[in-house]
C-alpha positions, 0 to 999 in steps of 0.5 A: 457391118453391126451385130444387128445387121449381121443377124438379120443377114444370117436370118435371111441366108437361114430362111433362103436355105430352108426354102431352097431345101423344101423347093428341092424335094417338093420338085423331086417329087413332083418330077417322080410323079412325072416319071421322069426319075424311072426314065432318064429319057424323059428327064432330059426331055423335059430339061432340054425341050429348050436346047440352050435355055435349059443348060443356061438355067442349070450353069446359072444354078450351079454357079449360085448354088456354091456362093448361096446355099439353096440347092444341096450342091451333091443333087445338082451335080447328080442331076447334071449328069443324068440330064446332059449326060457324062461329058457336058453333064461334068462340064456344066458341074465343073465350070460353074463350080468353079466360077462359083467358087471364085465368086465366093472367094471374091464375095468373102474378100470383098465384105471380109469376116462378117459375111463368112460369119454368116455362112460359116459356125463360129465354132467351125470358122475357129477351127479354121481359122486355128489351120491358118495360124499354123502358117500360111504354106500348110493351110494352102496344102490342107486347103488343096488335099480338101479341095480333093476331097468328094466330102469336104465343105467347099464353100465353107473353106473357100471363105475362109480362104478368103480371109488369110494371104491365099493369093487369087492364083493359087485359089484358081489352080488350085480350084482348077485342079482339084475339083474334077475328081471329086465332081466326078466321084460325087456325081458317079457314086450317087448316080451309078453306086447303087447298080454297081452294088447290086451286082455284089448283092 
C-alpha cells in the first residue's frame, strides 16, 4: 500500500469519523426535542417498535463502531442499556464488542502496518509498538490489564496487537474475559453516575 494511498484512506476514516460524530449530536438532539432523553420509556418505544429490527440495527452498530470510528463507543454502549435495559442491553454491548474486536484484529493482520497507521497516531503506534519490544509475554499482560480497563483505547491496542506474535486464542479470551467489567462500568457510570451523586449532593 503507497504513501498516496494510505493518505487518501486516512482522509477518508478522517471525514467518516467527523460525520459520524456531527450525525450523533444532530440525533441526540433531535431524540431530546422528542422527549425521549426525559423518558426512558419512550425511547425504548421508539427503538423497539420493530422488536427484532431495532436490537439488530443496534448489534450491527456496535460491532461497526469498534473497527470504523463513527459513533463514540461510550454513547452507544449507554444507549444500549437504557433502551433493551440492564441485561440484554450488556449483552448487545458485549457481544458486538467483542466481534468487532476480533474483526479488527483480523482486519489489522490481514492488511498489516499500513491500515493500523491509518487509525492509529504514529506517535502513539511508536509507544506501542516500544511495549512489544519489551517482549512478546509482557505486552500480552499489559494488553490484558487495558483490556480491563473502562478508559483505555480499545481499538487502538487490538491493532496493534495485531501486528506482534499475539496468538487468535489469547486475543479471544483475553477479549472474552476482560471486557464485561469495563462495559459494565462504562455503561453504568455515564448512565446512573450522576443520580448516585446527587444523593452526597
Amino acid at each position: 500500500m503507497n504513501t498516496s494511498v494510505l493518505k487518501y484512506i486516512k482522509k477518508v476514516f478522517n471525514i467518516i469519523t467527523i460525520l459520524g460524530f456531527v450525525a450523533t449530536i444532530v440525533g441526540a438532539v433531535y431524540l431530546w426535542r422528542l422527549g425521549v432523553f426525559q423518558n426512558q420509556a419512550s425511547l425504548q418505544q421508539l427503538i423497539l417498535a420493530h422488536h427484532y429490527l431495532g436490537p439488530i440495527i443496534f448489534f450491527c452498530l456496535q460491532i461497526i463502531q469498534v473497527i470504523i470510528p463513527i459513533i463514540p463507543g461510550g454513547f452507544t454502549m449507554a444507549a444500549g442499556v437504557l433502551i433493551f435495559g440492564p441485561v440484554w442491553g450488556f449483552i448487545y454491548n458485549y457481544v458486538g464488542i467483542v466481534l468487532g474486536s476480533i474483526l479488527l484484529f483480523y482486519f489489522g493482520r490481514k492488511y498489516g502496518q499500513a491500515l493500523v497507521q491509518t487509525f492509529i497516531k504514529e506517535k502513539a503506534y511508536n509507544k506501542y509498538m516500544g511495549w512489544v519490544q519489551k517482549g512478546q509475554k509482557r505486552f500480552n499482560i499489559i494488553f490484558a490489564l487495558l483490556i480491563l480497563s473502562p478508559i483505555a483505547p480499545d481499538d487502538a491496542l487490538v491493532l496493534v496487537a495485531s501486528q506482534t506474535k499475539m496468538s487468535w486464542r489469547y486475543l479471544f479470551w483475553t477479549m472474552i474475559l476482560c471486557k464485561p467489567l469495563p462495559i459494565l462500568l462504562y455503561s453504568y457510570i455515564l448512565i446512573y453516575g450522576g443520580g448516585f451523586l446527587e444523593k452526597f449532593l
